[in-house]
LUMDOBA-576457 format. One record per atom (N, C-alpha, C): x, y, z. Coordinates in steps of 0.2 Angstrom, whole numbers, padded with zeros to 4 digits, always signed. Atoms other than C-alpha are relative to their C-alpha. Last residue first. Layout:
REM residues N
XYZ ...
This chain:
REM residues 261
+0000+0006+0006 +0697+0478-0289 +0004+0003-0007 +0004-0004+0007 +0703+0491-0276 +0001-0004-0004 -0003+0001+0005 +0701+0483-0258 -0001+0002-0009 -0004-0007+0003 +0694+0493-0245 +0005-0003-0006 +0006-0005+0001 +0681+0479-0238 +0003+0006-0003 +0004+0001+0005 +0693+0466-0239 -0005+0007-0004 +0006+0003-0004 +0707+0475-0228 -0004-0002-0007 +0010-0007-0003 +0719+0481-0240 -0003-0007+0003 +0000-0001-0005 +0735+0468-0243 -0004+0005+0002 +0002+0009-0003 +0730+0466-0261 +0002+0000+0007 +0007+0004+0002 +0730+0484-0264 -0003-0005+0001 +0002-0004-0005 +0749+0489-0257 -0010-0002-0001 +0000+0002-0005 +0754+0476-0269 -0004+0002+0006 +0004+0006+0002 +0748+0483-0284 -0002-0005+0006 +0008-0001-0003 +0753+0500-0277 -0006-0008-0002 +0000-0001-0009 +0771+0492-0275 -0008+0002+0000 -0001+0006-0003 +0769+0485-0294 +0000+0001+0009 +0005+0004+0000 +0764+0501-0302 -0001-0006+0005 +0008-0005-0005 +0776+0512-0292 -0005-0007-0002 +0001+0003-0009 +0791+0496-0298 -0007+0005+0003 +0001+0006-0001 +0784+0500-0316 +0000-0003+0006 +0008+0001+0001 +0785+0519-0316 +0000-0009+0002 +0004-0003-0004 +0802+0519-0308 -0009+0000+0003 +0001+0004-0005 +0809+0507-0319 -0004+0002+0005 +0004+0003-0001 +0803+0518-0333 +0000-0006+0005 +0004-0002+0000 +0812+0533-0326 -0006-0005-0001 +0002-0005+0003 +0827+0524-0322 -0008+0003-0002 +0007-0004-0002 +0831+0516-0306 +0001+0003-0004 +0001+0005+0005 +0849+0504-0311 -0007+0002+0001 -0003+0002+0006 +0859+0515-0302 -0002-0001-0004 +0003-0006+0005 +0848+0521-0289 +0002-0001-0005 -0005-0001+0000 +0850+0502-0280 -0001+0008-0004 -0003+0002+0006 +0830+0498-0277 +0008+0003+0001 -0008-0004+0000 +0824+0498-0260 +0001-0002-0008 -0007+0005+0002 +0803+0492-0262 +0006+0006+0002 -0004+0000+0002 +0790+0499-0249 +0006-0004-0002 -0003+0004+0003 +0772+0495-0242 +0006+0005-0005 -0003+0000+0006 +0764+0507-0232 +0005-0005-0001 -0005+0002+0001 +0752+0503-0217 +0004+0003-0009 -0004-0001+0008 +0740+0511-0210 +0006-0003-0001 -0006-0003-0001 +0736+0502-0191 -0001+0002-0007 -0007+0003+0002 +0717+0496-0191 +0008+0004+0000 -0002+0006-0003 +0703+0501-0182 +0008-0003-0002 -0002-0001-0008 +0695+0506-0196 +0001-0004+0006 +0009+0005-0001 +0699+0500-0213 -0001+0004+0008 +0002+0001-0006 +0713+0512-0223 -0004-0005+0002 +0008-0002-0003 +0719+0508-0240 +0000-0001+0009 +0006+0005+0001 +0738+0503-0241 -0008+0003+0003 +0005+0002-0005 +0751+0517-0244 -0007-0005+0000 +0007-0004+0002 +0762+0519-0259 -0005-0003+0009 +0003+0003-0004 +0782+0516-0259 -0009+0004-0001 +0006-0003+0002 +0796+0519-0268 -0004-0003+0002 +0008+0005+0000 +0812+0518-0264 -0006+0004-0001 +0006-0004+0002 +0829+0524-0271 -0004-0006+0003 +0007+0006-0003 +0846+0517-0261 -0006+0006-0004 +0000+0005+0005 +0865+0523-0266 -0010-0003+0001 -0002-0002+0006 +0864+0542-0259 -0001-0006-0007 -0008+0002+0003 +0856+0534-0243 +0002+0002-0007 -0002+0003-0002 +0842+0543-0234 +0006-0004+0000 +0002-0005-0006 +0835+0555-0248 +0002-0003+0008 -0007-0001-0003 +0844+0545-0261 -0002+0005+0007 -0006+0002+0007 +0827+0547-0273 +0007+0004+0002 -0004-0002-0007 +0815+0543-0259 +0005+0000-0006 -0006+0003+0002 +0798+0540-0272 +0007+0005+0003 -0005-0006-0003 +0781+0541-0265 +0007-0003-0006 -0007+0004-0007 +0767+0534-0273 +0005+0004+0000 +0003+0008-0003 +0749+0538-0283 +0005-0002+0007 +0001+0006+0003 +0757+0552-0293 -0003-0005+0004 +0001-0001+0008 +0746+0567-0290 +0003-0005-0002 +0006+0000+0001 +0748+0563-0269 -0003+0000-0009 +0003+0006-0001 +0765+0561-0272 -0003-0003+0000 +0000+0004+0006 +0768+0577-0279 -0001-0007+0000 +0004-0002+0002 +0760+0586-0265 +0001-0004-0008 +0004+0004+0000 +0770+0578-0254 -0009+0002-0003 +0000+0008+0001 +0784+0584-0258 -0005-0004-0001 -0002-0001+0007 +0779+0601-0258 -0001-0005-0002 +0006+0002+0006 +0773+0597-0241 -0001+0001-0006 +0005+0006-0001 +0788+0592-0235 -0006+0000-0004 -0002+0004+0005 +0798+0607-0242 -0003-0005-0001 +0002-0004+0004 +0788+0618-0230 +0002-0004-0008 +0006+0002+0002 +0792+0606-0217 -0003+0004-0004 +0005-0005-0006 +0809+0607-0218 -0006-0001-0001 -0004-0002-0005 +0827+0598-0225 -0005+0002+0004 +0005-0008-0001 +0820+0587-0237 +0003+0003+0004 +0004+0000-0006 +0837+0575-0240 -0005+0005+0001 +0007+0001+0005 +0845+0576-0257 -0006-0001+0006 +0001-0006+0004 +0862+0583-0252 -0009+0000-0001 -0005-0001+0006 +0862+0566-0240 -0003+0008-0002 -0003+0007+0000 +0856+0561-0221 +0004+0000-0007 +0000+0002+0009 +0849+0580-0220 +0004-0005+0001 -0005+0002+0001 +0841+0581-0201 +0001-0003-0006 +0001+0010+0003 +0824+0587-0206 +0008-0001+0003 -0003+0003+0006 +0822+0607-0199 +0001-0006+0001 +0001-0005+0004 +0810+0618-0186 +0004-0002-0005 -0007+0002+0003 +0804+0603-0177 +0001+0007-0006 -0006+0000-0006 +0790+0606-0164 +0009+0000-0005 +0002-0007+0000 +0774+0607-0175 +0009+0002+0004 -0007-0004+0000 +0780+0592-0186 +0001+0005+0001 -0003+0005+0001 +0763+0583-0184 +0007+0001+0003 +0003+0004-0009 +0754+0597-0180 +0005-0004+0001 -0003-0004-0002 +0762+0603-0199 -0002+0001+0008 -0005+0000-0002 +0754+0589-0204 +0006+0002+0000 -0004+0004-0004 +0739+0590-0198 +0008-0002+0000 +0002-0002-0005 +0736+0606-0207 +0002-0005+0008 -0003-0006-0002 +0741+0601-0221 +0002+0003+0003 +0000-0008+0002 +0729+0588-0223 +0006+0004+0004 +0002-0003-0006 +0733+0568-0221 -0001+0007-0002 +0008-0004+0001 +0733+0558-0237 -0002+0003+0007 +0004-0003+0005 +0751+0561-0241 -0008+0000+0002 +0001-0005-0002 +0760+0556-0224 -0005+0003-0005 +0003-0001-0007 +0759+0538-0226 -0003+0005+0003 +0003+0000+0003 +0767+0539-0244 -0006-0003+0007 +0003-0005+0006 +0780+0551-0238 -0009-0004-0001 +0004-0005-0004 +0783+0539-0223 -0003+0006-0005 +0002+0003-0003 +0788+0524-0234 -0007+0007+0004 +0005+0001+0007 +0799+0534-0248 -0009-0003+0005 +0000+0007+0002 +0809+0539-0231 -0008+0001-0006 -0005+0001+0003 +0815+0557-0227 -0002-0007-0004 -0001-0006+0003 +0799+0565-0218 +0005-0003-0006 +0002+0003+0004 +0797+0548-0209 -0001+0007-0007 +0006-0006+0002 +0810+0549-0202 -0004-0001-0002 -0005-0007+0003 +0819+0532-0198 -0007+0007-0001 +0003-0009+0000 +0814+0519-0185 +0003+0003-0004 -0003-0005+0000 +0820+0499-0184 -0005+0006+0000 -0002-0004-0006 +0810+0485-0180 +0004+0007+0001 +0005-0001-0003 +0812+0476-0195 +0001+0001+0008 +0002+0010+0001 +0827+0479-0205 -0005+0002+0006 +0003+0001-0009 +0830+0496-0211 -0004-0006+0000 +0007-0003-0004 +0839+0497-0227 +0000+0000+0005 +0000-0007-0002 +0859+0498-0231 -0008+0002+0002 -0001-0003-0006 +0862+0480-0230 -0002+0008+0001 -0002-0006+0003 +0850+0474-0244 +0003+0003+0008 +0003-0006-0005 +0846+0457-0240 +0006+0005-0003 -0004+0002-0006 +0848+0442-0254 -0002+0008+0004 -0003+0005+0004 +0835+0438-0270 +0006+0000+0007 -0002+0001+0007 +0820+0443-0261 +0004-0003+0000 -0010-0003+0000 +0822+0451-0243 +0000-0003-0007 -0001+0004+0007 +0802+0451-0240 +0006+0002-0005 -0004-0001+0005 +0802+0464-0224 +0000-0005-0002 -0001+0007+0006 +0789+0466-0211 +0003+0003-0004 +0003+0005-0005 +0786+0479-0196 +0002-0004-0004 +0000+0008+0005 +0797+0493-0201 -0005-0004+0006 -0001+0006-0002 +0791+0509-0191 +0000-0005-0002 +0003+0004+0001 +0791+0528-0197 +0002-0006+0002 -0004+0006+0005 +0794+0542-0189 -0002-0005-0002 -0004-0002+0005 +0786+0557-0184 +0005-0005-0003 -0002-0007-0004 +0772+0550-0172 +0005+0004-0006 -0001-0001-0008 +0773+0532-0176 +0003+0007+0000 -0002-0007-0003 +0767+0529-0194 +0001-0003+0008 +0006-0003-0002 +0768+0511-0201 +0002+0006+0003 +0000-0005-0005 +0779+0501-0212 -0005+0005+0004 +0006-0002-0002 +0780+0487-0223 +0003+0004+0006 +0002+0000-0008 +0795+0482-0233 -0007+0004+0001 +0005-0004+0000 +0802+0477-0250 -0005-0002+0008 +0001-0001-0007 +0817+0469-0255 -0004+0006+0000 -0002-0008-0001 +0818+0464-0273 -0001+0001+0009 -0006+0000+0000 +0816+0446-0281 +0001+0007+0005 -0001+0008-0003 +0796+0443-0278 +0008+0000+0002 -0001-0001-0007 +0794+0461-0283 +0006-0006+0004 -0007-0006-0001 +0794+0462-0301 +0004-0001+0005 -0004+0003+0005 +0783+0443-0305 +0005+0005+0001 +0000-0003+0004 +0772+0446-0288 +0007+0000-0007 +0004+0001+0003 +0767+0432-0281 +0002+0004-0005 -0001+0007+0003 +0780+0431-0267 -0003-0002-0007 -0006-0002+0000 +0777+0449-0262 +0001-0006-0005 +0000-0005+0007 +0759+0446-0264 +0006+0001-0002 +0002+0004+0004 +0761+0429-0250 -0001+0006-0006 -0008+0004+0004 +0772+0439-0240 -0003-0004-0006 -0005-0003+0003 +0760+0454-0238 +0008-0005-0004 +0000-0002+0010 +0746+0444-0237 +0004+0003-0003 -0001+0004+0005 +0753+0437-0221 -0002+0002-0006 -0008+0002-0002 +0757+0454-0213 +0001-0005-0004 -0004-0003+0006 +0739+0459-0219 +0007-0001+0000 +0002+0005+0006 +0732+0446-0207 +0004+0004-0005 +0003-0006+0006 +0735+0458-0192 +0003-0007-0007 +0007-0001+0001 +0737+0446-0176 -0005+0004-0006 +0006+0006+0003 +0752+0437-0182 -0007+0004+0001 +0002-0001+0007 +0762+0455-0179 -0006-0005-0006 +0003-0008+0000 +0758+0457-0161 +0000-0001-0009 +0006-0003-0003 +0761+0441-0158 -0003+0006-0002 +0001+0006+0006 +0778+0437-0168 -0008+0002+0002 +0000-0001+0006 +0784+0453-0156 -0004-0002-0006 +0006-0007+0001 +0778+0446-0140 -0001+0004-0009 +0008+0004-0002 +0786+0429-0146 -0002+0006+0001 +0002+0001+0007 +0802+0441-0150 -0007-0004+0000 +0002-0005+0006 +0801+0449-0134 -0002-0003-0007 +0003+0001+0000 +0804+0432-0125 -0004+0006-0005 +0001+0000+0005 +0822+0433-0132 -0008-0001+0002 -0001+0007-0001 +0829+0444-0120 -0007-0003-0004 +0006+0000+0002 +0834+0462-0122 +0000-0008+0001 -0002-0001+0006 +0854+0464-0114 -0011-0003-0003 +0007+0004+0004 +0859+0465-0098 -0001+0004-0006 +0008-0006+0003 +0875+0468-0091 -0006-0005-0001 +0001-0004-0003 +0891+0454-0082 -0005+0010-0003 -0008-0003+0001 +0894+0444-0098 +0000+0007+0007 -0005+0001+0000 +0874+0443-0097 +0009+0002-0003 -0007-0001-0003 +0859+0444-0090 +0004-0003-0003 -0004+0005-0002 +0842+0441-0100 +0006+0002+0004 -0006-0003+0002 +0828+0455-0104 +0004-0008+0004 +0001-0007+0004 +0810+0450-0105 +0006+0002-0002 -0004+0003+0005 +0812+0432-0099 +0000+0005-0007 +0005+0004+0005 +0798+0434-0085 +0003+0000-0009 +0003+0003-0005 +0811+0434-0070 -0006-0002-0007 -0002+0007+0001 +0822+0444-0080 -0003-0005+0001 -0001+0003+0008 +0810+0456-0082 +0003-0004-0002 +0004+0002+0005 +0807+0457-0065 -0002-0001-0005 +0003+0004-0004 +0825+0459-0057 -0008-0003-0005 -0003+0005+0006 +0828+0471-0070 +0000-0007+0004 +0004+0000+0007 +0815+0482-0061 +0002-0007-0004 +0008+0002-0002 +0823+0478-0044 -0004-0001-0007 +0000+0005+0001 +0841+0483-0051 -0008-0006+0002 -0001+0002+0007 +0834+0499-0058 +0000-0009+0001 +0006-0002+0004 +0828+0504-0040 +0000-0005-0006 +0006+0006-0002 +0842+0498-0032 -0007+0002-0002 +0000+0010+0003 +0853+0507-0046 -0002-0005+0004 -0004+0006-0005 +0842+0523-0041 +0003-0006-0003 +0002+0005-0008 +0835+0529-0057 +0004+0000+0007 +0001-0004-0003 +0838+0541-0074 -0003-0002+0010 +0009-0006-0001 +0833+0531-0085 +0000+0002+0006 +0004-0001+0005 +0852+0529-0094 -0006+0002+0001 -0001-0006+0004 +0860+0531-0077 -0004+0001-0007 +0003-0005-0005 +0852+0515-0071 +0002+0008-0001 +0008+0000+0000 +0856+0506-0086 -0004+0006+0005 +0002-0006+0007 +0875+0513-0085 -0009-0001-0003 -0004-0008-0003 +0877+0506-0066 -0005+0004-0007 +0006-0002-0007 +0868+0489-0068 +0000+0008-0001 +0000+0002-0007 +0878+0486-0084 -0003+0006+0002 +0002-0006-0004 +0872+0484-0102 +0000+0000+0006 +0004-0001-0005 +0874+0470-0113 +0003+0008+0004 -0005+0004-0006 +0883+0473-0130 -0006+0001+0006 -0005+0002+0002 +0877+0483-0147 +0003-0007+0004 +0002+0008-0001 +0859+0483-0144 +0008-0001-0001 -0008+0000+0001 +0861+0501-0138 -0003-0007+0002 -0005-0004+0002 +0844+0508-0142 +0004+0000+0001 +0000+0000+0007 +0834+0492-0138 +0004+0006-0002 -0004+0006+0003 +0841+0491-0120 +0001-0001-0008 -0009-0002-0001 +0837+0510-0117 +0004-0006-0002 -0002-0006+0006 +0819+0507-0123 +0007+0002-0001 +0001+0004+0008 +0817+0492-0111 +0001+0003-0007 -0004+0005+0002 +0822+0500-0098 +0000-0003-0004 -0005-0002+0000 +0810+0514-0101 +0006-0003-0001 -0001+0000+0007 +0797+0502-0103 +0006+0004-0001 -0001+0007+0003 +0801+0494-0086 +0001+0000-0006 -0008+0001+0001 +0802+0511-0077 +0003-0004-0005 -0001-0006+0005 +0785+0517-0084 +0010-0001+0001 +0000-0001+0008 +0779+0501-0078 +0005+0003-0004 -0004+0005+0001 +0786+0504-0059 -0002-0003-0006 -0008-0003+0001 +0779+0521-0060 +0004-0006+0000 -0003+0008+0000 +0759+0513-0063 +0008+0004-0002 +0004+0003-0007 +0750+0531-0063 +0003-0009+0002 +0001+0004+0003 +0765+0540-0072 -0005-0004+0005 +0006+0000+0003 +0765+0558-0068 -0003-0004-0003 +0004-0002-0005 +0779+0558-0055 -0008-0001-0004 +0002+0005-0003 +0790+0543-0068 -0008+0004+0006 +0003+0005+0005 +0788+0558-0084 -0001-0005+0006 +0005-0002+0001 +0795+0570-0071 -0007-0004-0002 +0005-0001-0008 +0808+0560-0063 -0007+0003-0002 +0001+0005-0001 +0815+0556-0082 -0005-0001+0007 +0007+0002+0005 +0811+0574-0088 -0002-0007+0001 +0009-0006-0002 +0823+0579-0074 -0006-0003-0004 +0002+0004-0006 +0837+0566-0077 -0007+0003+0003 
């Protein structure tokens, strides 16, 4: 409750800072709407305060009311579809995914840093969708994911261990999960010497992915490109093959001017 008062004393726009707030408490429990009372408790508010805010998000079709809660409302997605139509590389990802003879069939996503984790923004679901990834819009470590390894690789040492100056161990999701940042950078030294990351059950026991990071441009968001494969049927030379094809990928969706011929 304290962090939330503190965070609103040092926000120069405090009715914003409520709005993203609410809006961050709705997308972390999409299960079912959300009443007046437990929204208000979540950021920490007066509930005529809360109900005022959700007052104007309703009002611009931001969140929706219903079954007595509130619940994200669908004008997000248009904000969403905007933010991601503005970056072109989003379309070349569908159109190289689609083109690609490996790929085309395979579930394979795009992701971007944010702080310690990484962020699906785009998924190309191939032959049917893979329940056990992350669908777009989600968050997972980015220390655990094939995605964020190959995100985290061309940063130095030093940044990131800034990065993850705050965290003294990885929540392990299976046996095979990094645990520390000392282990990170191991990892990500092997990374960098092969080209691309590879997640082998470090997240889910049945899921390998591999992924390679797309050339910078300035200005722009990095992004990495990632396939899921089943571990089962990932062996050494699949390995190699899908790396090639995701860094093939990750290539053709570079800004022009960082493209590798």
């Amino acid at each position: 409750m304290q962090e939330h008062a503190d965070l609103i004393d040092r926000s120069p726009a405090p009715a914003v800072t409520r709005a993203i707030e609410l809006l961050e408490f709705l997308a972390a429990n999409p299960a079912g709407p959300v009443s007046l009372t437990d929204l208000a408790k979540g950021i920490g508010a007066a509930r005529s305060s809360t109900r005022n805010v959700c007052g104007a998000l309703e009002a611009g079709g931001l969140i929706q009311r219903r079954d007595g809660g509130y619940q994200l409302g669908r004008r997000l997605v248009e904000f969403g579809g905007a933010y991601l139509a503005s970056f072109d590389q989003i379309r070349e990802f569908y159109r190289a995914c689609a083109e690609s003879p490996l790929l085309a069939r395979e579930l394979v996503q795009v992701a971007i840093l944010d702080g310690a984790d990484v962020l699906y923004v785009a998924r190309h679901e191939g032959r049917a969708p893979l329940q056990l990834s992350a669908r777009i819009g989600d968050r997972f470590p980015a220390a655990l994911t094939a995605v964020g390894n190959a995100l985290l690789a061309p940063l130095s040492e030093g940044e990131i261990r800034q990065r993850f100056s705050g965290t003294t161990g990885f929540e392990a999701r299976t046996p095979r999960s990094v645990r520390n940042v000392e282990e990170l950078i191991e990892q990500l030294a092997t990374v960098r010497e092969r080209g691309y990351a590879i997640d082998f059950g470090g997240v889910h026991p049945a899921v390998t992915g591999i992924a390679a990071s797309v050339p910078e441009a300035g200005g722009s968001p990095r992004f990495a490109v990632g396939v899921s494969l089943i571990a089962t049927r990932a062996g050494d030379e699949d390995l190699a093959r899908y790396g090639k094809a995701i860094q093939t990928v990750a290539a053709q969706i570079a800004p022009p001017a960082r493209r590798i011929a």
